[in-house]
DSSP file (Angstrom, degrees, kcal/mol; ACC not computed):
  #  RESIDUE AA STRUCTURE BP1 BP2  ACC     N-H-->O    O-->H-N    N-H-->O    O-->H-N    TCO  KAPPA ALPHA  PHI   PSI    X-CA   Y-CA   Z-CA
    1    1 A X              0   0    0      0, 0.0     2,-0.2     0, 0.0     0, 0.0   0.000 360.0 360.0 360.0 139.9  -15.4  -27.1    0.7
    2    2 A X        -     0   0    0      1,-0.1     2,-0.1     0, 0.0     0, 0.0  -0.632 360.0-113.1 -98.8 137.8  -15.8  -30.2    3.2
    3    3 A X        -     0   0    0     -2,-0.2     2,-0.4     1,-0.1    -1,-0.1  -0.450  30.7-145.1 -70.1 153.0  -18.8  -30.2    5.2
    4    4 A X        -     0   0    0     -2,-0.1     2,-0.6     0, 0.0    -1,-0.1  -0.884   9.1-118.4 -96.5 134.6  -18.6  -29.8    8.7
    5    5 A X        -     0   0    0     -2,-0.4     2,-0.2     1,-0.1     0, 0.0  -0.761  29.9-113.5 -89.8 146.0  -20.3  -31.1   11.4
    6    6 A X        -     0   0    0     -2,-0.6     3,-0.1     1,-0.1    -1,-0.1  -0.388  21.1-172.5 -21.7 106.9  -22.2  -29.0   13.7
    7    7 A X  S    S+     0   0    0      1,-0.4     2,-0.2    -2,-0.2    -1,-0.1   0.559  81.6   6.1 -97.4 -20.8  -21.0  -28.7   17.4
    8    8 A X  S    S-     0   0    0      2,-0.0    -1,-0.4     0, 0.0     2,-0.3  -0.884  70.6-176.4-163.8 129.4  -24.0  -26.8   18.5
    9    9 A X        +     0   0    0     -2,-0.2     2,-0.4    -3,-0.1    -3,-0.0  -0.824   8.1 162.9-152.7 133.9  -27.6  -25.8   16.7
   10   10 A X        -     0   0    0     -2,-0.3     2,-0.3    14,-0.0    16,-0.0  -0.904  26.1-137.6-137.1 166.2  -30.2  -23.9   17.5
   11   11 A X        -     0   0    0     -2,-0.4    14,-2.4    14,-0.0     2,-0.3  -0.707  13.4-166.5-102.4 136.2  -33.2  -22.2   16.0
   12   12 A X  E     -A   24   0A   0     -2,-0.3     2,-0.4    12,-0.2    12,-0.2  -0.958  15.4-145.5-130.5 150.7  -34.6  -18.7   17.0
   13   13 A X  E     +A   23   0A   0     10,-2.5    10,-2.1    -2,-0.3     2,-0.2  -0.945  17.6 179.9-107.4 117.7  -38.1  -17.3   15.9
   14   14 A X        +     0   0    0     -2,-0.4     3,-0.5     8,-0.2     8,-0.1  -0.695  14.4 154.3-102.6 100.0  -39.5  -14.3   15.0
   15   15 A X  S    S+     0   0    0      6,-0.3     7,-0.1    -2,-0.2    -1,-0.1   0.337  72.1  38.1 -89.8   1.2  -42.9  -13.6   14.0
   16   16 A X  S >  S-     0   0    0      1,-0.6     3,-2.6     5,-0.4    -1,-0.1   0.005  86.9-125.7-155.0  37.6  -43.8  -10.1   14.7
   17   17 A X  T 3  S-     0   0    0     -3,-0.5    -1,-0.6     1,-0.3     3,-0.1  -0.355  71.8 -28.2  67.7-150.5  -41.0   -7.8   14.1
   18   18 A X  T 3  S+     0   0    0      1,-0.2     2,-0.9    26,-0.0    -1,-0.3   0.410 131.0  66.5 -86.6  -3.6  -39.7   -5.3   17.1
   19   19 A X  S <  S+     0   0    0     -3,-2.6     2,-0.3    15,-0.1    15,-0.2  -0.729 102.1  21.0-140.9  96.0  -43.2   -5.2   18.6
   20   20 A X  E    S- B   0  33A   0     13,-1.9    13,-3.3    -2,-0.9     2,-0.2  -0.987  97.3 -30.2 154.5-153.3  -44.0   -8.8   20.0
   21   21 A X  E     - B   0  32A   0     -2,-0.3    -5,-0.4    11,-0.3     2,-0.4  -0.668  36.2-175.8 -97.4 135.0  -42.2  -12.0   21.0
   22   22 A X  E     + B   0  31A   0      9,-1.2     9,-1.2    -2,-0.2     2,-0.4  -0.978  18.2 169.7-123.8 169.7  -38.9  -13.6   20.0
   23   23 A X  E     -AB  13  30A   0    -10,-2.1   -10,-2.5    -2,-0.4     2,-0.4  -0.973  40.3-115.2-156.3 179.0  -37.7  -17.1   21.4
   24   24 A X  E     -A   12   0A   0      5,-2.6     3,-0.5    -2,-0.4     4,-0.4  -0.930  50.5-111.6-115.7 134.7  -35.2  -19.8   20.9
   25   25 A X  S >  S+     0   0    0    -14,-2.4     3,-1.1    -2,-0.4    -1,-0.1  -0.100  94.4  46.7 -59.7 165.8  -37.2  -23.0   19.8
   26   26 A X  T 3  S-     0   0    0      1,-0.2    -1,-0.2   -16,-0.0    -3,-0.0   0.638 134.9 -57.3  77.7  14.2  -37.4  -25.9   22.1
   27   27 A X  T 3  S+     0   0    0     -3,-0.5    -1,-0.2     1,-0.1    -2,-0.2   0.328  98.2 136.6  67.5   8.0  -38.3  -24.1   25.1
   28   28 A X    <   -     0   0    0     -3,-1.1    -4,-0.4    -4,-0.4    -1,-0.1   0.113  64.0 -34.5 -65.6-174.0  -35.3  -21.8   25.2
   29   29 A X        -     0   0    0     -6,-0.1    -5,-2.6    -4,-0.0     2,-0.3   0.158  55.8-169.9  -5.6 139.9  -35.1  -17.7   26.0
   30   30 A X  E     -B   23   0A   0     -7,-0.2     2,-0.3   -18,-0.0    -7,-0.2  -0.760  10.0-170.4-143.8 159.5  -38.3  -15.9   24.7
   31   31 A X  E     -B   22   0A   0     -9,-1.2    -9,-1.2    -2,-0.3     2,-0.5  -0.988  21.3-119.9-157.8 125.8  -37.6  -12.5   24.9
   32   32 A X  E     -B   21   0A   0     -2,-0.3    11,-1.8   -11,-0.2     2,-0.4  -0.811  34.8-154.4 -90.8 137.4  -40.4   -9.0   24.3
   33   33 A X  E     -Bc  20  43A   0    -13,-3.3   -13,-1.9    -2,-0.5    11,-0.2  -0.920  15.8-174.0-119.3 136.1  -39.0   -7.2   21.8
   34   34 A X        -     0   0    0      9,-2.8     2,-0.3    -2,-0.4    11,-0.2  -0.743  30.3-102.1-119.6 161.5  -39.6   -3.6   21.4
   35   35 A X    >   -     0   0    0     -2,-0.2     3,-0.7     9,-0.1     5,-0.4  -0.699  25.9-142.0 -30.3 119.5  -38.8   -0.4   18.6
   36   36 A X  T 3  S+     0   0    0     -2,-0.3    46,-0.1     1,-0.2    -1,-0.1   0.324  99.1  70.4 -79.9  25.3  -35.9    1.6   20.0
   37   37 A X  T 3  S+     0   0    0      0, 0.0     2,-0.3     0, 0.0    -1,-0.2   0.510  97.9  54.8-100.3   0.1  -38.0    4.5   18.6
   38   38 A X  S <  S-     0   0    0     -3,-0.7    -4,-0.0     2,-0.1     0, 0.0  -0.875  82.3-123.5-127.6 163.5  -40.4    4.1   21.0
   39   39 A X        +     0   0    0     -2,-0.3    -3,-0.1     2,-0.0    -5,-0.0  -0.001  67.3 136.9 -76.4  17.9  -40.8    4.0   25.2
   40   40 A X        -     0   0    0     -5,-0.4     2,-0.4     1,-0.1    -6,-0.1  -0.353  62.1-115.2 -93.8 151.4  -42.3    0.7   24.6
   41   41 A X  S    S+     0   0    0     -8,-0.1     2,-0.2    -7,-0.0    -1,-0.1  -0.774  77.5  78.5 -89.4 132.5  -40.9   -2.3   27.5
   42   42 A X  S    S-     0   0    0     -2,-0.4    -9,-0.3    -8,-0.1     2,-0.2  -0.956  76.7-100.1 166.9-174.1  -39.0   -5.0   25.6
   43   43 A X  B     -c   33   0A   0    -11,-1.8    -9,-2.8    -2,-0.2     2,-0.3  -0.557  36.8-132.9-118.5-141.6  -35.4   -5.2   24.2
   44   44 A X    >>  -     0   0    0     -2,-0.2     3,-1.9   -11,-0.2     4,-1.5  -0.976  27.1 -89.0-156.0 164.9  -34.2   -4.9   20.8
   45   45 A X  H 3> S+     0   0    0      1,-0.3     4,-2.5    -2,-0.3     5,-0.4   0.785 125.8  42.8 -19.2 -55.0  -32.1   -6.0   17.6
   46   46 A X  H 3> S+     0   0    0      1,-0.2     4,-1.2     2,-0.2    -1,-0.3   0.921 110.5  50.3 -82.7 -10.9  -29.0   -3.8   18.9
   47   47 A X  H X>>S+     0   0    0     -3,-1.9     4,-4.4     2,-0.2     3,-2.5   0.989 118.7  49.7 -55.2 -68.3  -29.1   -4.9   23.2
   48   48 A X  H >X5S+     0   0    0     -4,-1.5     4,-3.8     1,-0.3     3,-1.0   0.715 113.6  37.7 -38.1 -83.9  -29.2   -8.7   21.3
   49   49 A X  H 3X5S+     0   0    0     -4,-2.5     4,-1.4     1,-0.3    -1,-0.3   0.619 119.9  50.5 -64.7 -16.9  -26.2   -8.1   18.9
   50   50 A X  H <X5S+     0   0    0     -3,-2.5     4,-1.3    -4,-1.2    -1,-0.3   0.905 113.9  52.3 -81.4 -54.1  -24.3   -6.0   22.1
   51   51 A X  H <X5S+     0   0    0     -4,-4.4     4,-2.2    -3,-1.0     5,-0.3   0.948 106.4  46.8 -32.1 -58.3  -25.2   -9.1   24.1
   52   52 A X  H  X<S+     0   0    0     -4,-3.8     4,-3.5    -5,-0.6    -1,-0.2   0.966 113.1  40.9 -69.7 -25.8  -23.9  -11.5   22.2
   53   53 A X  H >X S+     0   0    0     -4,-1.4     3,-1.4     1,-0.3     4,-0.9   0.968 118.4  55.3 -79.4 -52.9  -20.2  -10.2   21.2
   54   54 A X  H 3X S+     0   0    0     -4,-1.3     4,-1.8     1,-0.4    -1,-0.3   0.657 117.2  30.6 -14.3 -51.6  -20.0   -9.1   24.8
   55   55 A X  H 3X S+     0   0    0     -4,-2.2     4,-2.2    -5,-0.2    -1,-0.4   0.839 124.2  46.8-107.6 -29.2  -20.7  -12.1   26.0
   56   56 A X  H <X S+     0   0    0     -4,-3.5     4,-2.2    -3,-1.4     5,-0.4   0.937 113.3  51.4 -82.5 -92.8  -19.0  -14.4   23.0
   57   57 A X  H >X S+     0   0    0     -4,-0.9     3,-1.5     1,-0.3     4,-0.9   0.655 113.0  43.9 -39.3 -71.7  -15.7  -12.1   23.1
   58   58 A X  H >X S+     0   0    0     -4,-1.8     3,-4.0     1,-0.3     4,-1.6   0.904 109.7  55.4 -26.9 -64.6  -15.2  -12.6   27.2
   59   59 A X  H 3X S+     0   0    0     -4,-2.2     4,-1.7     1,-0.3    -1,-0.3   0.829 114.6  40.7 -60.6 -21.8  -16.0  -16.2   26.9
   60   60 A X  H << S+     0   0    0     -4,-2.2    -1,-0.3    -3,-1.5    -2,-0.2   0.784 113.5  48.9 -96.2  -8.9  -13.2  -16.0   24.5
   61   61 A X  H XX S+     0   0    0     -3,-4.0     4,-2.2    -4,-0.9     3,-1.0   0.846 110.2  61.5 -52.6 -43.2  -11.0  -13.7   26.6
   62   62 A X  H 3X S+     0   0    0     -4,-1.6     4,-2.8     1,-0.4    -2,-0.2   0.939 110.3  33.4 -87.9 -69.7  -11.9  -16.2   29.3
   63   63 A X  H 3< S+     0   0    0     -4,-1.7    -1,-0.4     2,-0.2    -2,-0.2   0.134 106.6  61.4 -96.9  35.7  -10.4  -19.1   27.8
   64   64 A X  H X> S+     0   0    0     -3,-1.0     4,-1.0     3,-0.1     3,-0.7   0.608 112.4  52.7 -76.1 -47.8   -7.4  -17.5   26.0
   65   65 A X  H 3<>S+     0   0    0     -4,-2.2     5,-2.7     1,-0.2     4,-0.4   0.810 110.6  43.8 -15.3 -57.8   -6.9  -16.8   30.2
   66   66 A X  T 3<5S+     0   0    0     -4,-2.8    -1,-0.2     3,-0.2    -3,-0.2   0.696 106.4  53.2 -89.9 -22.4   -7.2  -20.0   31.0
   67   67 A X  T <45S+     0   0    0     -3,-0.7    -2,-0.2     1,-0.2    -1,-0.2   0.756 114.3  52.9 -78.8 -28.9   -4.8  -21.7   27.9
   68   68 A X  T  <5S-     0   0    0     -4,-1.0    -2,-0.2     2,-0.1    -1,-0.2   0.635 121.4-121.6 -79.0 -16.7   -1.9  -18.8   29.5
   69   69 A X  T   5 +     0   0    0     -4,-0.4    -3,-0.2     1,-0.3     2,-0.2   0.634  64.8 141.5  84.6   7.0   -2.7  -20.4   32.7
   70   70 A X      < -     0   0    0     -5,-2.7    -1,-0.3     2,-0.0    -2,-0.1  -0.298  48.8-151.9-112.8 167.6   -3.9  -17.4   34.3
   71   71 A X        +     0   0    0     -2,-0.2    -5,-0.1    -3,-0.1    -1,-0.0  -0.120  48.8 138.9-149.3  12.5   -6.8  -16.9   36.7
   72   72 A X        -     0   0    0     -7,-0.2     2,-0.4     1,-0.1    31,-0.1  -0.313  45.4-124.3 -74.9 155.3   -7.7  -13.0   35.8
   73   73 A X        -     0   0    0     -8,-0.0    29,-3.9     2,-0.0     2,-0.5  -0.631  24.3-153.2-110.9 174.4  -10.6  -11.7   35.5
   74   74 A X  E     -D  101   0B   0     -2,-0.4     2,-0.3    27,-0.2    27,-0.3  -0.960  11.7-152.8-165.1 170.7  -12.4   -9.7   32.7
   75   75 A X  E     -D  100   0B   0     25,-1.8    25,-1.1    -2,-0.5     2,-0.5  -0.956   4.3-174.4-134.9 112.2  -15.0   -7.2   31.4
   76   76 A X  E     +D   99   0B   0     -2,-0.3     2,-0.4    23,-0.2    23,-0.2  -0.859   9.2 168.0 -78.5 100.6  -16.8   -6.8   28.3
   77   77 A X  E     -D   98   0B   0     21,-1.5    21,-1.7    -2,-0.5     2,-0.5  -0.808  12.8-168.1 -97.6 142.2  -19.1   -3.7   27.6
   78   78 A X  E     -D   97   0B   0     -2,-0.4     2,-0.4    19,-0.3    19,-0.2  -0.999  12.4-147.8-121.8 132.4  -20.3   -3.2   23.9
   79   79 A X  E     -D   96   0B   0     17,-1.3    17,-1.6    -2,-0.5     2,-0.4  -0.659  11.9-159.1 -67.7 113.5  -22.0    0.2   23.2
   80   80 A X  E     -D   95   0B   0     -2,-0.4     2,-0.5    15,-0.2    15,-0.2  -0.638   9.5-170.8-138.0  94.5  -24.7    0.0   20.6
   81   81 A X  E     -D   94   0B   0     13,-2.3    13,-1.9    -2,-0.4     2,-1.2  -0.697  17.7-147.7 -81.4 117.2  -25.9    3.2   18.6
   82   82 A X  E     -D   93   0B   0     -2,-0.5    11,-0.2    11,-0.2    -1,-0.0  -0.747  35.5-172.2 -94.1  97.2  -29.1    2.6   16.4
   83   83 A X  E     -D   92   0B   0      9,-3.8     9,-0.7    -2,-1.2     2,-0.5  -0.109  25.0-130.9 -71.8 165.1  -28.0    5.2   13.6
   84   84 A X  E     -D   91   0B   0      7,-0.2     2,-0.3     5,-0.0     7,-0.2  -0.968  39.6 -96.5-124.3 161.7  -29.9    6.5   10.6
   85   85 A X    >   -     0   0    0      5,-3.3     3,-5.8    -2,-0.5     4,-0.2  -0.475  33.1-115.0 -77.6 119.3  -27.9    6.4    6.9
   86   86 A X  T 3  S+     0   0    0      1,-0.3    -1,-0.1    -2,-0.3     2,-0.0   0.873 122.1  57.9 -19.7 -51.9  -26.1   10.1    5.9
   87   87 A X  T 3  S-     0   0    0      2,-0.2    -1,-0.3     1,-0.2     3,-0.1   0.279 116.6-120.2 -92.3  23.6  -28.8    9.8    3.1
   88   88 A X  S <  S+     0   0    0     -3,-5.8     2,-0.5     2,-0.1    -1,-0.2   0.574  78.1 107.5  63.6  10.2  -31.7    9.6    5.4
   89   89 A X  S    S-     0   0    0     -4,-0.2    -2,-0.2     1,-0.2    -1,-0.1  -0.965  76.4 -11.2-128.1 126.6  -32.9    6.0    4.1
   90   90 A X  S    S-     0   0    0     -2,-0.5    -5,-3.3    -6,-0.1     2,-0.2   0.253  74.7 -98.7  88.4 130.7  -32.5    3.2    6.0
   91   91 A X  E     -D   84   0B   0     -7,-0.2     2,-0.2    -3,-0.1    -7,-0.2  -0.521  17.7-162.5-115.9-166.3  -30.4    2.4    9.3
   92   92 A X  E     -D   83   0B   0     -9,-0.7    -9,-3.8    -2,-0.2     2,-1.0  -0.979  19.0-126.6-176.2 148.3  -27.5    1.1   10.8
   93   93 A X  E     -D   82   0B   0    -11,-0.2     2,-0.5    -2,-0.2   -11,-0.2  -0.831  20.8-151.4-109.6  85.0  -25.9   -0.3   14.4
   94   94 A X  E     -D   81   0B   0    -13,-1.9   -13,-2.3    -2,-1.0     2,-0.4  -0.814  15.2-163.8 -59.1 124.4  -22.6    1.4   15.6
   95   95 A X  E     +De  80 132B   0     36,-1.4    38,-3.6    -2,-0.5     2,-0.4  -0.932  20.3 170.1-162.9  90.0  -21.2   -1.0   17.4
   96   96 A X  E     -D   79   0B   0    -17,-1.6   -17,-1.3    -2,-0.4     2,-0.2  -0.946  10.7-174.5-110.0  97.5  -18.0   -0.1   20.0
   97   97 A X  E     -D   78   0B   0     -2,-0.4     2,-0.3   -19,-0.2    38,-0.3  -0.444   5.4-166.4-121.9 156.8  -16.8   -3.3   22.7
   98   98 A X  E     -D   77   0B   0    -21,-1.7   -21,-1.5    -2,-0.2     2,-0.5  -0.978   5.5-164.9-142.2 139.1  -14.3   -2.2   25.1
   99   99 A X  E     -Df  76 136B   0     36,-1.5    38,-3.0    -2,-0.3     2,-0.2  -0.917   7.2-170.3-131.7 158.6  -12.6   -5.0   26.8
  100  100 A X  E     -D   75   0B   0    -25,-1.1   -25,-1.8    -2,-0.5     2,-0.5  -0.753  12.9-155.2-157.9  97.7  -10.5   -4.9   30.0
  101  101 A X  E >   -D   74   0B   0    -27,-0.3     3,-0.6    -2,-0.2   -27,-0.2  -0.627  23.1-138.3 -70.3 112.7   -8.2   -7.8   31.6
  102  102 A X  T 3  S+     0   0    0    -29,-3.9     3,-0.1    -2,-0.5    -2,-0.0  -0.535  87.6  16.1 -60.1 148.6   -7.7   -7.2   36.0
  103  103 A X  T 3  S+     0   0    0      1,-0.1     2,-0.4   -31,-0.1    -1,-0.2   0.700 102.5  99.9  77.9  12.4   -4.2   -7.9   36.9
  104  104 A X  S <  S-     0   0    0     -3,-0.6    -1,-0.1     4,-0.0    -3,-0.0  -0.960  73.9-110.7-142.9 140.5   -2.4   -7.9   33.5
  105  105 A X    >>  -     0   0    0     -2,-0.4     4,-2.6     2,-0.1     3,-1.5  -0.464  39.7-107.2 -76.6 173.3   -0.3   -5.0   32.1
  106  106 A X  H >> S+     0   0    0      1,-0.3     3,-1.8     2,-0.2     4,-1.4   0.843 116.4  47.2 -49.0 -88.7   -1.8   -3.3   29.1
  107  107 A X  H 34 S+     0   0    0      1,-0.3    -1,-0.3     2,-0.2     4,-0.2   0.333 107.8  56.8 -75.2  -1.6   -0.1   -4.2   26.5
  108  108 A X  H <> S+     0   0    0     -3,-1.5     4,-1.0    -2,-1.1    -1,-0.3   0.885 120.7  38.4 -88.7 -55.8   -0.2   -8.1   27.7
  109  109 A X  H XX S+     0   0    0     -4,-2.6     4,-3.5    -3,-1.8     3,-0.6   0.838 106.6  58.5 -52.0 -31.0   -4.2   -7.4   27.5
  110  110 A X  H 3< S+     0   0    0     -4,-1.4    -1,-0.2    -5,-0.3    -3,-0.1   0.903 112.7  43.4 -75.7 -34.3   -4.3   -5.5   24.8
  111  111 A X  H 3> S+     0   0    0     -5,-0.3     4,-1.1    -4,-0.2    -1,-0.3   0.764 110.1  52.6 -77.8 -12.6   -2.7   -8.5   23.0
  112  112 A X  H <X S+     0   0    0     -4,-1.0     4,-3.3    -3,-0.6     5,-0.2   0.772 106.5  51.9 -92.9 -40.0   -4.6  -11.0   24.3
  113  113 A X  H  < S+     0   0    0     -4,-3.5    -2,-0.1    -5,-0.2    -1,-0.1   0.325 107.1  54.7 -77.7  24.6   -7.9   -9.2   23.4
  114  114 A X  H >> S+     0   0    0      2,-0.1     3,-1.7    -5,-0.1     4,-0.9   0.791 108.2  52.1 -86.6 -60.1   -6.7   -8.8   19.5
  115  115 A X  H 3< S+     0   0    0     -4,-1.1    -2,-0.2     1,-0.3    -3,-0.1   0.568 107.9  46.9 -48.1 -46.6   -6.3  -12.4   19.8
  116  116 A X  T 3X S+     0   0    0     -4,-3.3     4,-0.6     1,-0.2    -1,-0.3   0.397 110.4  61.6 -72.3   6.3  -10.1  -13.1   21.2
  117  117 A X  T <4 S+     0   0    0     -3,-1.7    -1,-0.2    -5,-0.2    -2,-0.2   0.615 101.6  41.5 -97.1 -39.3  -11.3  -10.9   18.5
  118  118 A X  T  < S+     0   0    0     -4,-0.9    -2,-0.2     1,-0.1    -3,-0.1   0.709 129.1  34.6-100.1   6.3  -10.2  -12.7   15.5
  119  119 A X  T  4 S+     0   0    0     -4,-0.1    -2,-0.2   -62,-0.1     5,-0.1   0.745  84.1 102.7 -92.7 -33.5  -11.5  -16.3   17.4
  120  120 A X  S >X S-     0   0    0     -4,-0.6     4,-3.6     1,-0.2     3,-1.0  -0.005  73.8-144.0 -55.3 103.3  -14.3  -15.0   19.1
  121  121 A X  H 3> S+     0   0    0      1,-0.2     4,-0.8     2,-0.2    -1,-0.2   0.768  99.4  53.7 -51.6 -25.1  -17.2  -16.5   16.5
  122  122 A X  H 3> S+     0   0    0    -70,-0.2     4,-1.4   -69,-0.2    -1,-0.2   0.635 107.6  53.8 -87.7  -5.8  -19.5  -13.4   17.0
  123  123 A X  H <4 S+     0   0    0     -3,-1.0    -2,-0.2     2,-0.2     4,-0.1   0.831 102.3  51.8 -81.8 -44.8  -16.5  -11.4   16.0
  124  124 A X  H >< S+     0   0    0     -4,-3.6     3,-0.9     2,-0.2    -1,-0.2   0.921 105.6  62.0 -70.3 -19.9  -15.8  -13.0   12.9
  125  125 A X  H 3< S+     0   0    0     -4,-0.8    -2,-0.2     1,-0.4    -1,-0.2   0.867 105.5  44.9 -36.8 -66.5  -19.3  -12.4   12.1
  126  126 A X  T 3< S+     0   0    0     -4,-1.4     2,-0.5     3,-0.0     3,-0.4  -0.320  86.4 136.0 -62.3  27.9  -18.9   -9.2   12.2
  127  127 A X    <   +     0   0    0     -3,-0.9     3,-0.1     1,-0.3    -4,-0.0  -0.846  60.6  20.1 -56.2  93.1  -16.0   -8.6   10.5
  128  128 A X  S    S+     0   0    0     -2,-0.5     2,-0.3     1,-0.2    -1,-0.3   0.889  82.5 149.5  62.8  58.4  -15.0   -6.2    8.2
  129  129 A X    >   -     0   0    0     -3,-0.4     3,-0.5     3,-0.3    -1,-0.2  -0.772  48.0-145.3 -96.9 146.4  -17.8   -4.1    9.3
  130  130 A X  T 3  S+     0   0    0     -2,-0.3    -3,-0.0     1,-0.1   -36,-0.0   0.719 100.6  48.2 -74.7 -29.8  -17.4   -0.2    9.0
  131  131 A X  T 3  S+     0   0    0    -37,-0.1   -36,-1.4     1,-0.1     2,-0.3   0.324  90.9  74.7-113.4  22.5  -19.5    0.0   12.1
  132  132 A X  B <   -e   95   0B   0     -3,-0.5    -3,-0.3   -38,-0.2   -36,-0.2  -0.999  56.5-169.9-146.6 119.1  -18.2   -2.6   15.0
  133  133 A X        -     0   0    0    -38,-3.6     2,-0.2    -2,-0.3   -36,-0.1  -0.324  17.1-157.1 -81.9 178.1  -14.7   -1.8   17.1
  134  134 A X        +     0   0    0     -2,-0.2     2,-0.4   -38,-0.1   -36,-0.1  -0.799  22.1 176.3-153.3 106.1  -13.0   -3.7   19.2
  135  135 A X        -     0   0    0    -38,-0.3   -36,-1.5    -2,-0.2   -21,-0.1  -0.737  28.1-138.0-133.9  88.3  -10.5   -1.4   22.1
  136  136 A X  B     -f   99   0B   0     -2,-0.4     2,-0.3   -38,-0.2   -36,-0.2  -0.278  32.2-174.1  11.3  95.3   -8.6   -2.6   24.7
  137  137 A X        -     0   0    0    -38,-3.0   -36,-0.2   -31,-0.1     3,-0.1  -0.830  27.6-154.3-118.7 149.1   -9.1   -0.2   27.8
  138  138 A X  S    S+     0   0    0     -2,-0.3     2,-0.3     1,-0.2   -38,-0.1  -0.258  86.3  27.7-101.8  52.2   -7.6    0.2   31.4
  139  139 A X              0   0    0      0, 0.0    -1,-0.2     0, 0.0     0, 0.0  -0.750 360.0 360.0 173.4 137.8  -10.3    1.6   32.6
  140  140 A X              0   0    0     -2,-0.3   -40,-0.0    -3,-0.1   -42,-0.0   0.001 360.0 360.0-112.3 360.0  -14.3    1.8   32.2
């Protein structure tokens, strides 16, 4: 496989689990990280992983938008359930995005948000997961 170069890289830290500090090296985001089993102030593992396709899947909504020529706008919420495993050991993140194009009929959105799903780089990540949707809405 031919190496590629690297268009963007950065390094993120953790030293102390959910209950402590994470950051992006270099002076970047630091962030308190909390258990979502506890009342404790911070965020945690699944807000991050909701963040990012949220925010990675618009931005790719955004400029599928913008290639059509089109000037709409649009909303990503991901929904993130910190689960426990049927067999009581061990957890797991359900993981539900709903995306929604202003101005566009459904079925023009609904095609356009397949599309940002299979570019969208935190979407391929996640990929052939049991536990991460991707839906089309007209409505929140």
């Amino acid at each position: 496989m031919k190496e590629q170069a690297s268009l963007f890289h950065a390094e993120m830290v953790n030293e102390s689990g959910v209950n402590g500090q994470s950051f992006v090296k270099n002076g970047g985001l630091k962030v308190k990280v909390s258990s979502p089993l506890n009342s404790n102030e911070g965020t945690n593992p699944e807000e991050l992983i909701g963040l990012s396709l949220s925010t990675c899947l618009n931005a790719t909504i955004q400029s599928l938008l913008k290639a059509r020529g089109k000037e709409n706008t649009s909303r990503v919420e991901a929904h993130v359930d910190f689960m426990r495993e049927s067999n009581g050991i061990g957890y797991f993140f359900n993981v539900n995005a709903f995306a929604k194009i202003d101005g566009l009929p459904f079925e023009e959105s609904k095609k356009i948000i397949e599309e940002a799903e299979l570019r969208c780089p935190v979407s391929k990540l996640l990929a052939g997961s049991k536990t991460v949707s991707v839906k089309a809405v007209k409505e929140f």
